[in-house]
C-alpha positions as a printed Julia matrix, in Angstrom:
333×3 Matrix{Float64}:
 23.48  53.39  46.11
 22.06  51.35  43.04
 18.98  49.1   43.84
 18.57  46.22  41.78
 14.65  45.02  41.35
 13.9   41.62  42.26
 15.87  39.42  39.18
 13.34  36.91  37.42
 14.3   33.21  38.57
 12.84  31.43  35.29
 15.04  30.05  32.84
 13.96  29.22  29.05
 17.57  29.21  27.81
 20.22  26.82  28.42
 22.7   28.68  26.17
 23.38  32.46  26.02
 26.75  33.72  24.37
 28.33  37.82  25.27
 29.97  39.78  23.48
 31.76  43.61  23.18
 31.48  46.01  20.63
 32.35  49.44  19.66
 35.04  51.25  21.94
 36.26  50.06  24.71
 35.67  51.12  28.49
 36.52  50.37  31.75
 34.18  48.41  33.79
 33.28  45.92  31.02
 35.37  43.05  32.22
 33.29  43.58  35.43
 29.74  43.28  33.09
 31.41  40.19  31.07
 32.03  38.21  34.46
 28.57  39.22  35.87
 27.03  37.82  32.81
 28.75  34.73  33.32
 28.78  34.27  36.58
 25.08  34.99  37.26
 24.23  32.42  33.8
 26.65  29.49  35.33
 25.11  30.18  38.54
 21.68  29.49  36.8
 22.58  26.24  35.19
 22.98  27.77  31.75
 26.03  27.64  29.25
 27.67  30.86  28.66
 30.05  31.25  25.9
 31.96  34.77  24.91
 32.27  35.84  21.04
 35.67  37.37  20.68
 35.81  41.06  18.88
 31.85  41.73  18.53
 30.15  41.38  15.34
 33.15  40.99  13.51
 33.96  37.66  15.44
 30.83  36.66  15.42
 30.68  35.96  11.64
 34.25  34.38  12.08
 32.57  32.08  14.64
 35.43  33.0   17.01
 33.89  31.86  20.14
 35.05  30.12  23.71
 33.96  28.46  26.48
 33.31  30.53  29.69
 32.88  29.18  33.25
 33.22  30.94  36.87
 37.07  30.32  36.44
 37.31  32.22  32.85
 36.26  35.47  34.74
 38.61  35.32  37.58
 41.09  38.06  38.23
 39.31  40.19  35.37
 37.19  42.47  37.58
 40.03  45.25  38.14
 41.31  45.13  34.51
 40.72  47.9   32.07
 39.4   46.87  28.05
 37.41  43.77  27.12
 38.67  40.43  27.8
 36.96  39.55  24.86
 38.11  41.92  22.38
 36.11  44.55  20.47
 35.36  45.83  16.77
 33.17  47.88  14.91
 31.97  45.63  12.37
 30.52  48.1    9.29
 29.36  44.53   7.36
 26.9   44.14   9.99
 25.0   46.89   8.45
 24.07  44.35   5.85
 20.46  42.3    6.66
 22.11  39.62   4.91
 24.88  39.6    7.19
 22.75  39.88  10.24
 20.56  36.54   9.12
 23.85  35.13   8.56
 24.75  35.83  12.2
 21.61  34.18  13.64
 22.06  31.46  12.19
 26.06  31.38  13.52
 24.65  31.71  16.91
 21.46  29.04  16.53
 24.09  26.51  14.7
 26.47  26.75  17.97
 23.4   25.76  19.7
 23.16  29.35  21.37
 19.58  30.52  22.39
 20.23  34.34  23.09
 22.71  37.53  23.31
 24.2   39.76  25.67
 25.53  42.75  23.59
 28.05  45.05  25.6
 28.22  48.49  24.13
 26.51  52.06  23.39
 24.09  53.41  20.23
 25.65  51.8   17.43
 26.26  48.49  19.09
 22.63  48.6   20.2
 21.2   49.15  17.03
 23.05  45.82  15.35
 21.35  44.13  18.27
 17.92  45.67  18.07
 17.92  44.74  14.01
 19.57  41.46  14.98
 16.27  40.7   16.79
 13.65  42.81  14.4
 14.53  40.42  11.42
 15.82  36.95  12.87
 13.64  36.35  16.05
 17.1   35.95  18.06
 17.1   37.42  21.51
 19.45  39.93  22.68
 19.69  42.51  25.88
 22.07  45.38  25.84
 24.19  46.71  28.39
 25.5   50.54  28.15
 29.36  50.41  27.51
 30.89  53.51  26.84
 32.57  56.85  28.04
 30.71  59.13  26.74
 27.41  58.41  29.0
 25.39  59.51  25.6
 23.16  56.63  26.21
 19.3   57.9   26.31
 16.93  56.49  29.33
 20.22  55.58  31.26
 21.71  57.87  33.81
 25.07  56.11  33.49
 26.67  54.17  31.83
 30.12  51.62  31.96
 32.87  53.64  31.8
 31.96  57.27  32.38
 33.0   57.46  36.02
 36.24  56.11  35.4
 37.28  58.27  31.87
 36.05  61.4   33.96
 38.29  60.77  36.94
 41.29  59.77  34.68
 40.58  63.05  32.8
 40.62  64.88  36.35
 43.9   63.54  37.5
 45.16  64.6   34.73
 44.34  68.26  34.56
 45.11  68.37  38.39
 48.67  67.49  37.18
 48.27  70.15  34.16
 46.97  73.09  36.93
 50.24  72.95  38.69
 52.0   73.73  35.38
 49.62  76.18  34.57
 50.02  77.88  37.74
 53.52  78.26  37.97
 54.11  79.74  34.13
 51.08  81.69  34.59
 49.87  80.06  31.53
 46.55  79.46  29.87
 45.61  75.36  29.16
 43.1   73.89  26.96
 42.7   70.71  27.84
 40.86  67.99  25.32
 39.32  65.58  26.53
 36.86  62.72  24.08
 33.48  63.85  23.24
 33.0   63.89  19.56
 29.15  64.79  19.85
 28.28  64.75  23.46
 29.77  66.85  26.37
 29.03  64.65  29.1
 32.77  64.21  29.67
 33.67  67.99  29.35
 31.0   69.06  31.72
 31.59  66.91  34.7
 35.32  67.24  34.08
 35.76  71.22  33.93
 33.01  70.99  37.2
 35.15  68.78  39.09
 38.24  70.35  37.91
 37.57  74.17  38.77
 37.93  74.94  35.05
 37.4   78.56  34.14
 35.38  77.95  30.93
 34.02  74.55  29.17
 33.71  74.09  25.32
 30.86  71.44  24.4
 29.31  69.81  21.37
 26.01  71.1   22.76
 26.51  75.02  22.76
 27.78  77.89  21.04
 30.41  79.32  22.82
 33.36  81.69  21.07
 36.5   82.54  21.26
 35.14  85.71  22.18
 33.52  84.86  24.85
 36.19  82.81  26.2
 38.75  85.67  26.49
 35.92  87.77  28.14
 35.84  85.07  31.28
 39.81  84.75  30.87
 39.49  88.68  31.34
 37.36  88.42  34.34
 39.83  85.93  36.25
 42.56  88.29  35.56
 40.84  91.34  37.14
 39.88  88.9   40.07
 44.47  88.37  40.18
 43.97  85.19  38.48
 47.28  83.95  37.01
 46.67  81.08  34.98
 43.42  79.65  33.42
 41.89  75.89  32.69
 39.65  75.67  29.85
 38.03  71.99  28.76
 37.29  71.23  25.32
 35.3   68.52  24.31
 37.0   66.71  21.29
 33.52  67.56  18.47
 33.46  65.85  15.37
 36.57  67.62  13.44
 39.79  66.7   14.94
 42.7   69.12  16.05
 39.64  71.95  17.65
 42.06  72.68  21.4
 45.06  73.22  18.16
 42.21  75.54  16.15
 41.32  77.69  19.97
 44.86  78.23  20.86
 45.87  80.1   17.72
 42.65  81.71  17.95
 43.59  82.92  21.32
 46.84  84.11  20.16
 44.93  86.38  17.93
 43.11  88.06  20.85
 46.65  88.8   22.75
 46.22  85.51  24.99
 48.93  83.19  24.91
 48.31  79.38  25.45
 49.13  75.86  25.21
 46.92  72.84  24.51
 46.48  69.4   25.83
 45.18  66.31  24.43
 44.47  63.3   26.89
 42.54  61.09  23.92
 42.53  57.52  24.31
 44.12  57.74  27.94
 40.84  58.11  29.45
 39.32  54.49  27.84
 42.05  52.82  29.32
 43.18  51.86  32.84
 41.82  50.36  36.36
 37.91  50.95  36.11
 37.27  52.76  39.55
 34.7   51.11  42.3
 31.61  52.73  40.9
 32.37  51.66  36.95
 32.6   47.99  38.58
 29.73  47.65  40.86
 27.46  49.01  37.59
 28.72  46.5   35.26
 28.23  44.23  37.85
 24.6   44.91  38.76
 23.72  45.46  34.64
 25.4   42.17  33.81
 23.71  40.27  36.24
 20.74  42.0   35.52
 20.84  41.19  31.81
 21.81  37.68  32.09
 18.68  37.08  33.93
 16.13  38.7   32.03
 17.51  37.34  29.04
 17.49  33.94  30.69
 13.81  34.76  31.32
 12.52  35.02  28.4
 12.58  38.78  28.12
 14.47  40.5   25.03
 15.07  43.49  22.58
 15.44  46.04  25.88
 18.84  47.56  27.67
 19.04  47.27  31.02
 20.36  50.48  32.09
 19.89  52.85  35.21
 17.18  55.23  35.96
 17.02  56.88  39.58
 19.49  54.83  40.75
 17.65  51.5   40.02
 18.6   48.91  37.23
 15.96  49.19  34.71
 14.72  47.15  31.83
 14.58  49.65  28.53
 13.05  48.19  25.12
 15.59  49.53  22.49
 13.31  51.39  20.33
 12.8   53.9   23.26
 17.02  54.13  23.56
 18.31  53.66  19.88
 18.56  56.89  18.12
 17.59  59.63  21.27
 20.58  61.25  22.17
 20.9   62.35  25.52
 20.31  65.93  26.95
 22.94  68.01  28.79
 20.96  68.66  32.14
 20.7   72.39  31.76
 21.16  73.31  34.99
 24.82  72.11  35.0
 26.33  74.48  32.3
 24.64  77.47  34.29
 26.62  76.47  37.45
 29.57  75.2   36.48
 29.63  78.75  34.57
 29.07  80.17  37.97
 31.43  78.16  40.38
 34.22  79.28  38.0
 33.38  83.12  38.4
């Protein structure tokens, strides 16, 4: 269970706007209506920027009370829209937005999203003086100094349904699948996926694993009277890779199909876990930011809500625990 430290009860803002950014993922809905929830419930004005950066510097912006986050807890996306906003790469654009957000007489930021999101709000800070805390929103759980992050839980488990579904197939055509799941430079997804799964092999971002070597542990399942195979590819950076194995495959004698889930697993109900951690990191950020405290992500580290300054996050990509390949390599002997 996640502990949550004793919150700060001081407040030195009266006005503190929230926004989304970058892809999507379930569970922030939950984070948006902790933010404003645990702000209103602190006497402070909360407003929400609609579709990140980009709305920012549109000055598209509403009112939100305890109401405005009803009935949103369960649903999957942003209430508030999201964009990836390349102008913000600008400094000129950035003291441009701080001065949006001081004009609309707001004091400080709640920026929902993962690396690149972060690092808008970390130079947002660096060169205006405007306060902003981060909370980690995305599926790929590539986040560093957070063991989670908003989303993950539910895009694994919508991955696993789905390959539960794709097993049964498999099985009765006695058929090899490779099933893609998102992960353009971190495996996260593919790991816990082909572990929960019972996949036969995994294909990450992170390693170096061949075709080759793939037909050798198809080989071995077959000499055990294995039937069918499931083998989880992580998306990588060049599109169409589960396309690329499968006529590889063919060339070794193995015949296969290929299955893409893509943006199926940023979408849908976030599950009880994705909820209760937006929940706790919402609330969390709203009151350190109320505070007076700034520049930092609060994120999750041993299963307690932590305060993170973003230089320590921005930029370190997260390491595979190397134990996990090993084993899931072994539970699928």
């Amino acid at each position: 269970m996640i502990t949550l430290p004793q919150l700060p009860h001081i407040k030195k803002l009266n006005s503190i706007a929230v926004l989304t950014s970058g892809g999507d993922a379930p569970g922030m809905n939950a984070a948006i209506r902790a933010v404003v929830r645990y702000g209103v419930s602190q006497g402070c004005q909360v407003k929400g920027i609609l579709k990140g950066y980009s709305g920012l510097l549109e000055k598209q912006m509403i009112d939100l009370g305890a109401s405005s986050v009803a009935n949103i807890i369960q649903r999957g996306g942003t209430l508030l829209k999201t964009d990836r906003c390349e102008a913000f790469h600008q400094p000129s654009v950035r003291k441009e937005a701080a001065a949006i957000l001081r004009s609309e007489g707001i004091e400080g930021l709640v920026v929902i999203g993962g690396d690149g999101s972060f690092t808008g709000a970390h130079l947002l800070e660096k060169e205006t003086g405007f306060p902003v805390i981060g909370i980690p929103g995305t599926i790929d759980n590539d986040i560093a100094m957070t063991d989670d992050t908003i989303g993950f839980d539910t895009a694994v488990n919508t991955a696993l349904e789905a390959i539960d579904r794709i097993r049964d197939t498999a099985s009765s055509h006695d058929r090899i699948f490779l099933v893609e799941v998102m992960g353009h430079s971190s495996g996260f997804i593919a790991l816990q996926v082909a572990m929960g799964g019972g996949a036969e092999t995994v294909i990450l971002p992170e390693t170096q694993e061949t075709v080759a070597s793939m037909c050798k542990t198809i080989e071995r399942g077959i000499k055990r009277g294995k039937t069918s195979s499931i083998i989880v590819v992580a998306e990588g950076p060049q599109p169409g890779l589960s396309a690329r194995l499968s006529a590889e495959l063919s060339n070794y004698g193995y015949s296969s199909r290929f299955c893409i889930l893509g943006h199926t697993q940023r979408g849908g109900t976030p599950t009880a876990h994705d909820r209760v951690l937006a929940s706790l990191l919402g609330a969390a950020a709203a009151a350190y930011l109320l505070a007076g405290q700034s520049n930092a992500m609060a994120g999750i580290q041993k299963e307690q809500v932590t305060l993170v300054p973003f230089d320590q996050v921005i930029g370190h990509k997260k390491q595979i625990p190397p134990e996990l390949l090993p084993l899931a390599l072994v539970l699928a002997y």
